[in-house]
N, C-alpha and C positions, 0 to 999 in steps of 0.2 A: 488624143489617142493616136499610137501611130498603126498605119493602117495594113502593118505585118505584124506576126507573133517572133518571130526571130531578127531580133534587133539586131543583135555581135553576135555573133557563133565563132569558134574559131574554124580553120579546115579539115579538122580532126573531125567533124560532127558528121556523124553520118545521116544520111535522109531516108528514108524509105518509103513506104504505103502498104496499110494493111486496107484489110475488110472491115468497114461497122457491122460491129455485130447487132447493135440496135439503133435506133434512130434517135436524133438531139445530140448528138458528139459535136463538139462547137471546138472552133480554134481556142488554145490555149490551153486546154485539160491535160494532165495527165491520164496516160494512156497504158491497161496492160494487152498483152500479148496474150492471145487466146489460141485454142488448136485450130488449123485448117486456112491460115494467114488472114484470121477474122481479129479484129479486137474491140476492145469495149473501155471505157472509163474507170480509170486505177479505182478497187473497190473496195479496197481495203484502208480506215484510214490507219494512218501512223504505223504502218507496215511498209516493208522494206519493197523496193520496186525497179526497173531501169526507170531514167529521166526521160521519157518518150512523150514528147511533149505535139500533139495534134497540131498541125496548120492548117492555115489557108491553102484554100487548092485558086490561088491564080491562074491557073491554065486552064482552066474551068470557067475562068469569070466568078468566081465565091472571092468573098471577101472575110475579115477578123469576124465580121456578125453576120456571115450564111452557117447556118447548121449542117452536118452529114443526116440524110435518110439510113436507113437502114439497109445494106450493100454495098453503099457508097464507099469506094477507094478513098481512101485519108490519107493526103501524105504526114507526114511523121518527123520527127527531130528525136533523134537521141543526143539529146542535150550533154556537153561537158561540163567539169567544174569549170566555173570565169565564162561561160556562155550565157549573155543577156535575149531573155527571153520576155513575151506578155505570156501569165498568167490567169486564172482568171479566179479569183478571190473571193470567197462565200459568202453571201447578202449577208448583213448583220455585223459583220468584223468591222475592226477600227486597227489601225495598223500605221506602226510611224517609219518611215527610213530609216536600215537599217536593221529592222524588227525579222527574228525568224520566220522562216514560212513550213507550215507540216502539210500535208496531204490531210485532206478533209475527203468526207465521201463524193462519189460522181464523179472525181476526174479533178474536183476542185482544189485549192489552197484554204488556208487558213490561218491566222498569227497564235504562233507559239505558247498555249495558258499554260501555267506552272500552276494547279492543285490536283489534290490527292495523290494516287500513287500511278500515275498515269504516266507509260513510258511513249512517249511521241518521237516520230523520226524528223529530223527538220534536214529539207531537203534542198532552200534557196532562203536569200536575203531580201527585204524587201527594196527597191533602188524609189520608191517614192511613198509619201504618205498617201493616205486612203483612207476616209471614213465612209464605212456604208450602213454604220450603225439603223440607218431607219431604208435603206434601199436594199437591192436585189443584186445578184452577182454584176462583177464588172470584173474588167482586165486589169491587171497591173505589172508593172513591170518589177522584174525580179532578175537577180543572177542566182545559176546555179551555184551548189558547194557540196563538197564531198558529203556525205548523207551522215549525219551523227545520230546517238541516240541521247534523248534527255530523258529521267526518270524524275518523273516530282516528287520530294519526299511527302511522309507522310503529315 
C-alpha cells in the first residue's frame, strides 16, 4: 500500500481543506461540500458530485490510516480526469483491473453491478485487482474519468 492517497495528480488539481463535519472521514473517501466550509462523506451513492477526494494531512504527522475527528481540517484533492488516486473500496466487493468504480455510500467506492433498472454514476477505473469479498474496507488505487451514467436495463 503506498502510503499517500494522491499517487499522479496532474498541476491542474487543486488542494484545499475543509471542516469534518463528523468524525471517521479517513483518507481516500469521497468527499461533498457542506455549508460553513465544513464537509462530510459523498452521501449520496450513484449521484453526481465534484471528485474531492480526502487526504492525508502529513503536516500533521497522520498517515493513509489516521481518521479526521470531528472539526478536524481535511485537506482535499479535487481530483481530475487521468489523476491516479487510493481509494477506498467497500468491504465485501471483488473488483478486477480495469473494472468501473461508482460511489457507494460514506465516502466509499464500489465496482460497477449491471441489474435491474439501476442508473449508477461511474466515476474512476480501477488500476488494480482487489478481492475483499470476506473483508472490510481497504484502499485501492483508481484513476479518475469523466463521470458517465450507466442505466441497467430492465
Amino acid at each position: 500500500m503506498a502510503n499517500t492517497i494522491a499517487l499522479n495528480v496532474s498541476p491542474g488539481s487543486r488542494r484545499d481543506e475543509i471542516v469534518a463535519n463528523l468524525s471517521g472521514v479517513k483518507p481516500g473517501m469521497f468527499m461533498e461540500r457542506l455549508t460553513g466550509g465544513k464537509g462530510q462523506p459523498h452521501s449520496t451513492p450513484a449521484g453526481p458530485f465534484e471528485t474531492m477526494v480526502a487526504l492525508e494531512d502529513g503536516l500533521r504527522g497522520k498517515t493513509v490510516s489516521d481518521s479526521f475527528a470531528q472539526n478536524d481540517p481535511v485537506p482535499v484533492l479535487f481530483a481530475l480526469p487521468g489523476d491516479e488516486v487510493q481509494l477506498i473500496l467497500k468491504g465485501g466487493e471483488s473488483v478486477s483491473e480495469g473494472d468501473p468504480l461508482v460511489s457507494a455510500t460514506g465516502g466509499l467506492v464500489k465496482g460497477l453491478a449491471v441489474s435491474g433498472s439501476v442508473t449508477e454514476l461511474v466515476t474512476a477505473i480501477a488500476l488494480e485487482s482487489k478481492n475483499l469479498a470476506a473483508s472490510s474496507d481497504a484502499l485501492i488505487k483508481a484513476r479518475i474519468i469523466p463521470q458517465y451514467d450507466v442505466t441497467s436495463p430492465v
